[in-house]
C-alpha positions in Angstrom: 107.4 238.2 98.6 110.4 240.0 98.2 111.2 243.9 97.5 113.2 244.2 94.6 115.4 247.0 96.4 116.4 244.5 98.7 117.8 241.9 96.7 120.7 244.1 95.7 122.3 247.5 94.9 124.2 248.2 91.8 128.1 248.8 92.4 129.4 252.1 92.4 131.4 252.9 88.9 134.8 253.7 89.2 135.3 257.6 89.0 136.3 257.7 85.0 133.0 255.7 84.0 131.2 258.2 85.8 133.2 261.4 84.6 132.0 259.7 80.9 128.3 259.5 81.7 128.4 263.1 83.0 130.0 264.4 79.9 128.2 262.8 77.4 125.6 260.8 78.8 124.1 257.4 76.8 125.0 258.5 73.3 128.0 256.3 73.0 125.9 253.3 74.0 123.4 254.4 71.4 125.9 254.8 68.4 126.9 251.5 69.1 123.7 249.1 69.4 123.3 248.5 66.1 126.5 247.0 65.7 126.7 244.5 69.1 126.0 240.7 67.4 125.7 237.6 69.6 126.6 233.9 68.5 124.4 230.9 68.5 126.2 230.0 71.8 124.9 233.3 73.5 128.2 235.3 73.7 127.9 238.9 72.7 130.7 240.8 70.6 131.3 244.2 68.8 131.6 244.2 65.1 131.9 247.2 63.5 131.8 245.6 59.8 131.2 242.0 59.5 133.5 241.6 56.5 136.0 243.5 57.7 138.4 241.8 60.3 139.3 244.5 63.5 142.7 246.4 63.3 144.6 248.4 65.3 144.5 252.3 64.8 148.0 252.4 66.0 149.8 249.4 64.5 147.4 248.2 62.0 148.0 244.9 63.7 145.2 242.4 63.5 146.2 239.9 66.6 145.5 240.5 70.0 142.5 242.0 72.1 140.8 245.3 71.0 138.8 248.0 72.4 137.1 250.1 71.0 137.1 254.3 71.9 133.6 255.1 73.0 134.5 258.7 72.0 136.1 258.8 69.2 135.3 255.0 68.1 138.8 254.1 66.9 140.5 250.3 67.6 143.1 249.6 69.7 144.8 246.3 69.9 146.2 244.7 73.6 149.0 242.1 72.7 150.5 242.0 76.1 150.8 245.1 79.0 153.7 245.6 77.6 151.9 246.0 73.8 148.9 247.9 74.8 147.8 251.2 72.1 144.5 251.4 74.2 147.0 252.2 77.3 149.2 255.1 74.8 145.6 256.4 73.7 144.4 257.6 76.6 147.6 258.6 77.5 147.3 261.3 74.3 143.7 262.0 74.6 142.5 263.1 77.8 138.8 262.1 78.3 138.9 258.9 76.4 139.4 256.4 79.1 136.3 254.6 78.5 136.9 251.5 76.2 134.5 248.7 74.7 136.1 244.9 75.1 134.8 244.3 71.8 135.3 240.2 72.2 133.3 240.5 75.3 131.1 243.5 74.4 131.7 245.0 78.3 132.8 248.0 79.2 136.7 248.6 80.2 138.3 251.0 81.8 142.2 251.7 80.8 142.9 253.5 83.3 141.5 251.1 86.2 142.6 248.4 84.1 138.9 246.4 84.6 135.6 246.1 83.6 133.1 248.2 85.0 129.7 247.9 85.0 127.0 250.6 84.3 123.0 249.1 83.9 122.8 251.7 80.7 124.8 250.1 79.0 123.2 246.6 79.3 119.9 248.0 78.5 121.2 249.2 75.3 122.8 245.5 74.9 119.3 243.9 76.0 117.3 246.4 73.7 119.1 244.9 70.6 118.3 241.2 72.1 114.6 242.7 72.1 114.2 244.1 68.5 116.2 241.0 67.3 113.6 238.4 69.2 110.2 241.0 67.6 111.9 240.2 63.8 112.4 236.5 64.4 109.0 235.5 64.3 109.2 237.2 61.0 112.3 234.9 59.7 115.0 236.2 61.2 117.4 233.6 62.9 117.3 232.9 66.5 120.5 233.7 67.2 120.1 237.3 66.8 117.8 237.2 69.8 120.0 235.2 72.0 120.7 236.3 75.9 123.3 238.0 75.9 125.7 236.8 78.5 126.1 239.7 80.8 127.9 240.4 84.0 125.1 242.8 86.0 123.1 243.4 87.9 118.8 244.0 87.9 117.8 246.2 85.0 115.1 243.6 83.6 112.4 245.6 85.6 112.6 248.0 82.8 111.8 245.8 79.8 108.3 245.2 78.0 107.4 242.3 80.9 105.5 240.5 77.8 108.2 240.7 75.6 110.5 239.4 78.6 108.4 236.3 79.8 108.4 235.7 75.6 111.4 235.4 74.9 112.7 233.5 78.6 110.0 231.5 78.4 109.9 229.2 75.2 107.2 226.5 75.6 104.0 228.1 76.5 102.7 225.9 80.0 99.1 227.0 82.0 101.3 226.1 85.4 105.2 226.3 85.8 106.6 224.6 88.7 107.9 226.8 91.3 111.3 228.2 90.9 111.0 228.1 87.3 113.7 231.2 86.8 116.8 231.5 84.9 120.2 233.2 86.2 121.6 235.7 84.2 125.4 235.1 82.8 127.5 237.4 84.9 130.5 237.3 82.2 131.4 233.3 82.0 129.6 232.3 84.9 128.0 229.3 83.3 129.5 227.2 85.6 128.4 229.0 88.9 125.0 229.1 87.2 124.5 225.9 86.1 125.2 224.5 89.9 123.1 227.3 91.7 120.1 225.7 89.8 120.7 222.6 91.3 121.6 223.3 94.5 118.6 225.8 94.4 116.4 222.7 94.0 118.2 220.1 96.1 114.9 219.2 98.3 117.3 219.3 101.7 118.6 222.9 101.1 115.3 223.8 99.2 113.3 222.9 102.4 116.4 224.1 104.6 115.7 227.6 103.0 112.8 228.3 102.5 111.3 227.4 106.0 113.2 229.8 107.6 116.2 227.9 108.8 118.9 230.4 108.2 117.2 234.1 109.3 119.3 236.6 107.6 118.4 239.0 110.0 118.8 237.4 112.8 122.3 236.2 111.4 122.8 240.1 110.8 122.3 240.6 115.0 124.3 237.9 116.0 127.0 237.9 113.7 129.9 240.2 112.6 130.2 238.5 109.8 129.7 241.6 106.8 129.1 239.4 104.4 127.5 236.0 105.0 127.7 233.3 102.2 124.4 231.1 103.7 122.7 234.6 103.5 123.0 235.5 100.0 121.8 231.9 99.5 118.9 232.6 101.5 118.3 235.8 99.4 118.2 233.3 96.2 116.4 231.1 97.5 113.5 233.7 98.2 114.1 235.7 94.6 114.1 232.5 92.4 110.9 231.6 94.4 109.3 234.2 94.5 107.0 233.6 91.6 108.8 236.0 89.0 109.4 234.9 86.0 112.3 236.7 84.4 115.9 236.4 84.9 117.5 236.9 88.2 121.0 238.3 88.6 123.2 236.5 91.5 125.4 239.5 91.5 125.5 240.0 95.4 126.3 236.2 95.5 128.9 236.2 93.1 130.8 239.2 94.9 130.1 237.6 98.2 131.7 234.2 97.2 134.9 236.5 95.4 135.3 237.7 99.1 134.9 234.1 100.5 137.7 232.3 97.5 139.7 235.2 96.6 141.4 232.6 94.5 138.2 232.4 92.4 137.8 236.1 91.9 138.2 236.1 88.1 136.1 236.3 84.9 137.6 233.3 83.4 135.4 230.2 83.0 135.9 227.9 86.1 135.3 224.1 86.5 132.5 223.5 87.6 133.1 220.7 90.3 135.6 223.0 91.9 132.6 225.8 92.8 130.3 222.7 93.7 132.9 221.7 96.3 134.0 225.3 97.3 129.8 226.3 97.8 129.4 223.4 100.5 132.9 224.2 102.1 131.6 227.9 102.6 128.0 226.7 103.8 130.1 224.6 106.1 132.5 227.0 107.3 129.9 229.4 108.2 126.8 227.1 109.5 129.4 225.3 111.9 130.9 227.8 113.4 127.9 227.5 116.0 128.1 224.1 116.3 130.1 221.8 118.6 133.3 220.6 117.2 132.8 217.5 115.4 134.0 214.4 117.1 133.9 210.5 116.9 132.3 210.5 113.2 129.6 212.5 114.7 127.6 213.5 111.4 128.0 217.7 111.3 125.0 219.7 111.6 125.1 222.2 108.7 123.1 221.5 105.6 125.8 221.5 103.8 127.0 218.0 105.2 123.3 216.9 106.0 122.2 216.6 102.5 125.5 215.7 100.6 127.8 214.3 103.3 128.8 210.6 102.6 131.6 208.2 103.9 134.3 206.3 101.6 135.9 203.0 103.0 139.4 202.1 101.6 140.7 198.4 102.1 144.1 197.7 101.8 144.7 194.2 102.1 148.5 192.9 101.7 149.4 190.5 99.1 151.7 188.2 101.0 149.9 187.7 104.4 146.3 189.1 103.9 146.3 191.5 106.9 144.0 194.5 105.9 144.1 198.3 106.7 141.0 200.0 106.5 140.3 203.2 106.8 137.4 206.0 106.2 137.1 209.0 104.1 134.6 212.0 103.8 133.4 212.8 100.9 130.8 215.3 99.4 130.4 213.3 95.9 132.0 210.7 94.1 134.5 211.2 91.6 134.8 208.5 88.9 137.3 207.9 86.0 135.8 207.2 82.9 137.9 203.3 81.6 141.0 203.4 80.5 141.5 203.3 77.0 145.2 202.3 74.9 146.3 206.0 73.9 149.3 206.7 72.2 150.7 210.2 72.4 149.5 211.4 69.6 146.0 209.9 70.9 146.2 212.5 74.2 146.4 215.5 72.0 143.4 214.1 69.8 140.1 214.0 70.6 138.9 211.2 72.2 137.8 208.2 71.4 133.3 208.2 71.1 133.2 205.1 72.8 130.3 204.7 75.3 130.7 204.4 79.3 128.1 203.8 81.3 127.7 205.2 85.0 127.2 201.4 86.2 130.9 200.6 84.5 132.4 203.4 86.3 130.9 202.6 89.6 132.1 199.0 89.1 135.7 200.3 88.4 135.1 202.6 91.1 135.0 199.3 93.4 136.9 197.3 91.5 140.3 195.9 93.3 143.3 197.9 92.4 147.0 196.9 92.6 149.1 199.7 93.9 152.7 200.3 92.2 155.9 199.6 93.6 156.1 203.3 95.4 152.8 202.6 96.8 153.3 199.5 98.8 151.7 198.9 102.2 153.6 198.8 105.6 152.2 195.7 106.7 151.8 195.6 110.3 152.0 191.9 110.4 154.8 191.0 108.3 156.8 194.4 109.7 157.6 195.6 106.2 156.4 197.4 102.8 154.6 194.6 100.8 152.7 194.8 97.6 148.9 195.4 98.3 145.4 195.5 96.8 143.4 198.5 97.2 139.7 198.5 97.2 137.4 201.2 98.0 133.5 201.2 98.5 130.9 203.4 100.2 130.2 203.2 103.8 127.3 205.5 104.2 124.9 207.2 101.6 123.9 210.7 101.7 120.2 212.1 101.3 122.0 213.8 97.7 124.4 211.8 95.7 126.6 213.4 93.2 128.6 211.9 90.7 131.5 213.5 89.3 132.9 212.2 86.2 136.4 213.0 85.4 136.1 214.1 81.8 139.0 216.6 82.0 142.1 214.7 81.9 146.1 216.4 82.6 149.6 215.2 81.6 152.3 216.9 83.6 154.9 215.1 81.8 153.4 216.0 77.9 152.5 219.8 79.8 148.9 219.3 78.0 145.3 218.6 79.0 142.3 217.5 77.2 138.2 216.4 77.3 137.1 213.1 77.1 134.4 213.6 75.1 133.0 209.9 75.3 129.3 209.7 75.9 128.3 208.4 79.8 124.9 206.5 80.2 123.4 206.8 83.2 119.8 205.5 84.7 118.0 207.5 85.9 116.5 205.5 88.9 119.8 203.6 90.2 120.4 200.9 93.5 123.5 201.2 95.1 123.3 198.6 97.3 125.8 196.5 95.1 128.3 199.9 95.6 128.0 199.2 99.9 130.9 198.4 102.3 129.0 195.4 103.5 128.1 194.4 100.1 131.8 194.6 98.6 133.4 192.8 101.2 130.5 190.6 101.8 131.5 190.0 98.4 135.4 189.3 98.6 135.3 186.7 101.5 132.6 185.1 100.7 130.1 182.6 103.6 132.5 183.3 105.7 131.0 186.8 106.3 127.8 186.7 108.5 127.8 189.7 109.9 128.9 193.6 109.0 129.6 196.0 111.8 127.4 198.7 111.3 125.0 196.9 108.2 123.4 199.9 106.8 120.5 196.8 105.7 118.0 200.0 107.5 119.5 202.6 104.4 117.8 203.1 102.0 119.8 202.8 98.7 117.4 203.7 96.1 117.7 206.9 94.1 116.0 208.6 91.4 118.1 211.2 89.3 117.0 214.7 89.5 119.1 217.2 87.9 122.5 216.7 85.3 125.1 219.5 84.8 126.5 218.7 81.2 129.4 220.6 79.7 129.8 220.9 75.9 132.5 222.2 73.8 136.4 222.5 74.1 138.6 222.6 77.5 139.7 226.0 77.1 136.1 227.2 75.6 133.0 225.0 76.9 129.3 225.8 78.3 127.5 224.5 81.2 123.9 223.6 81.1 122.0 222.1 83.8 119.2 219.3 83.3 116.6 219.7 86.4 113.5 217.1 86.6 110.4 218.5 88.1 107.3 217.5 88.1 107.9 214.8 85.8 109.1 217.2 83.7 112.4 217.6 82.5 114.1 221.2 81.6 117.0 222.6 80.4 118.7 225.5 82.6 120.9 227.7 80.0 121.9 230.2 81.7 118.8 232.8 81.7 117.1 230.6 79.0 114.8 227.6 80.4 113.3 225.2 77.5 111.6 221.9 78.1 113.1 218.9 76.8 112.4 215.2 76.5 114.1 212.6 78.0 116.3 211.6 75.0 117.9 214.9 75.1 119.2 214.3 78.7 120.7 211.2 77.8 121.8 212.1 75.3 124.1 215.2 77.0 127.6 214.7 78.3 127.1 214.4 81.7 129.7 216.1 83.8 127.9 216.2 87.3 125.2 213.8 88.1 123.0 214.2 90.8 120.5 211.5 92.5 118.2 211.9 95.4 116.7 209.0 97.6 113.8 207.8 96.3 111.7 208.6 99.0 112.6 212.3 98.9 112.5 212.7 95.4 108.7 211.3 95.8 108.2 214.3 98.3 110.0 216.7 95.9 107.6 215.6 93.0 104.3 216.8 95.0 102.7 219.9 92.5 102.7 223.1 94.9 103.3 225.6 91.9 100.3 226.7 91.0 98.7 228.0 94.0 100.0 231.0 96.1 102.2 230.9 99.0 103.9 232.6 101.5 107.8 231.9 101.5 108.4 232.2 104.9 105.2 229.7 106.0 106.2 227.0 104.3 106.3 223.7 106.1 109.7 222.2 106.7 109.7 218.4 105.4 111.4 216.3 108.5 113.8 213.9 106.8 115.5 211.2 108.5 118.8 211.8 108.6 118.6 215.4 107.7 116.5 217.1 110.3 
């Protein structure tokens, strides 16, 4: 068990936020509770009227962003830096450099020109949440009791703990599998959230974790390393399993991984796949640094490439003399494109079509023979010059954890305009990918002529059973991720700090973005019931896998 003043310590406000609560304390927050309102999707705003449409004391303008004076309450509207009244009203008022992002309902300095964070403030959000979920059982719509989606840090500890574990937990249960806890938004970090779950139940990193494997102090005494990705991982791992029930905060995380991808460090909603591929990269990075470099295919240590690493084989045969280049990619998961469809122009800025795919059809155009256009020819070595060629690619080796990437965002650089496919993807959820092999694909193309395949991966095991979906719903520029985890034979629904349980149907029936399938035999381990009885994180036995201990 884990202290709660360990997991992490909230960040210092910047000087003006703290000049604020000096001078006047938590009455600004309390004027204003009545009038935060959060939509059915979970994102919290500030209305002061809801018939009235916000507008700028200055300008009277009714475009743009606006923040609201926590002192004196008026509305100031932020076009552009060069069209920003919030900026000329704290240059006439001194004092009044506290604002409310009233879109976001967050707290903004204008003089720091960021948000800043202050727990007060989110308890007076969270109190609203609180009163709103007491009067729904009397009538009042669910939506007014919504999560709101902060960015914090821990102030859940202060709540009614059986008003809390009502309103995060919505389907009464006797016994809740282990690491049944939701992750609180930290201001659009659905999509950070929604891949933590999984990865936090991935039985290679779960047992990786939680037996020890990476010490965060011992990694304190050996490395210089201030901040350590694999630890703040390890810090999840033991918080989200620690028994407790109500939302955890990845705060510490999410500031360590800024300082890891500085490109990342932003509030604006990110893809998904991109953090999914960037989280193994920085478990990579930092578990091999002690290893030996990796030569001659030699499978890398780290967990990272242990539970998700796979290998990609690429056959490019030429079309005039049949000489074939193969060669062999890593890969972390497989990306697959959805068919093609005839779109016109006017079809790319549409929606798309509601056609169904399945993940069997993608897999097969996955491995399907492609003919590569006239800049892509081959330099055949046996005919001595650029031919036309056939590419076909297949998988060489499995990984323990197989994820599926489906390419449902799709970008024109010559119309300058992007889009979602928003076609629905059926997927098994027990799948053989033995017709997917290298030895099966070219066994395939040539035939009895084939008796043999170096390296027949016959002794693999290609049978896998799904256990968690990351779906995205909504627009491109404004969509949500939810993840689908299966435990226990058991299927729930991961949104955000909300966890529901759901049937099947409803996980077919999701648009799959990120698909996720174990080996069989590892998802039978997975499956064994160890929730309900009391453990000790650190003793617990680490399952030897073949292939991944």
């Amino acid at each position: 068990m884990y202290s709660s003043n360990d997991l992490y310590t909230n960040p210092k406000p910047c000087k003006h936020l703290a000049e604020y609560k000096v001078k006047n304390g938590v009455c600004g927050y309390n004027l204003i509770q009545d009038c935060f309102r959060t939509t059915p999707y979970g994102r919290t705003t500030l209305e002061m009227s809801k018939l009235e449409i916000p507008r700028c004391s200055v300008c009277s303008g009714s475009q743009g962003r606006f923040y609201m004076c926590l002192i004196c309450s008026s509305v100031f509207c932020c076009l552009s830096p060069e069209s920003n009244h919030a900026l000329l009203h704290i240059q006439s008022q001194d004092g009044h450099e506290i604002l409310v992002d009233m879109e976001r309902a967050e707290l903004y300095c204008s003089v720091c020109c960021d948000q800043v964070y202050d727990p007060d403030f989110d308890k007076a959000v969270m109190c609203k949440h609180i009163k709103g979920f007491s009067r729904s059982e009397n009538g009042v719509e669910e939506s007014e009791m919504r999560l709101s989606k902060r960015r914090k840090l821990s102030f859940w500890m202060d709540l009614d703990s059986k008003n809390m574990k009502r309103l995060f937990i919505r389907k009464s249960k006797s016994c809740f599998p282990l690491g049944l806890r939701g992750l609180n938004n930290l201001g659009n970090t659905c999509f950070m959230n929604s891949v933590l779950q999984v990865l936090l139940h991935a039985p290679p990193l779960r047992n990786y974790f939680l037996s020890d494997r990476h010490n965060r102090e011992i990694c304190r005494n050996v490395s210089s390393d201030r901040l350590c990705l694999p630890c703040d991982i390890d810090l999840m791992f033991s918080a989200v399993f620690s028994g407790d029930r109500t939302p955890y905060s990845p705060a510490q995380f999410l500031y360590s991984w800024w300082q890891h991808s500085e490109n990342h460090a932003t509030y604006e909603q990110q893809d998904a796949h991109e953090f999914f591929i960037s989280m193994l990269d920085k478990i990579h990075d930092k578990e091999g640094k002690a290893s030996l470099a990796i030569k001659d295919n030699r499978d890398c240590p780290c967990i990272a490439h242990r539970a998700f690493y796979g290998l990609l084989r690429s056959d490019v045969t030429c079309a005039s003399c049949g000489f074939t280049s193969t060669t062999h990619d890593p890969c972390m998961d497989v990306s697959l494109d959805l068919s093609p469809c005839n779109s016109s122009r006017k079809d790319f800025a549409s929606k798309s079509s509601k056609a169904n795919e399945s993940l069997l059809g993608c897999l097969d155009l996955f491995t399907r023979p492609e003919k590569l256009g006239p800049d892509q020819k081959l330099y055949c070595e046996n005919c001595h010059e650029k031919q036309d060629a056939l590419k076909e690619m297949s998988i060489r080796k499995l990984p323990l954890v197989l994820c599926f990437h489906i390419k449902r965002f799709e970008h024109s650089p010559t119309r300058k305009m992007s889009r979602k496919i928003d076609r629905h993807v059926q997927f098994p959820f027990s799948l053989d990918m033995k017709p997917y092999l290298s030895s099966s694909i070219v066994r395939k193309r040539y035939g009895s002529r084939i008796f043999s395949f170096e390296g027949d991966e016959s002794d693999v095991s290609t049978e896998f059973e799904i256990f968690a979906v990351v779906a995205h719903s909504g627009m491109l520029e404004s969509g949500h991720y939810v993840t689908y985890l299966h435990l226990i034979n058991q299927w729930y629904k991961w949104d955000d700090a909300w966890i529901t349980e759901v049937d099947e149907e409803v996980v077919r029936a999701s648009q799959c973005y990120l698909i996720y399938y174990v080996q069989k035999m590892l998802h039978h381990t997975s499956c064994e019931d160890v929730s309900c009885q009391p453990m000790s994180l650190r003793a617990d036995t680490f399952v030897p896998i073949t292939g991944c201990c």
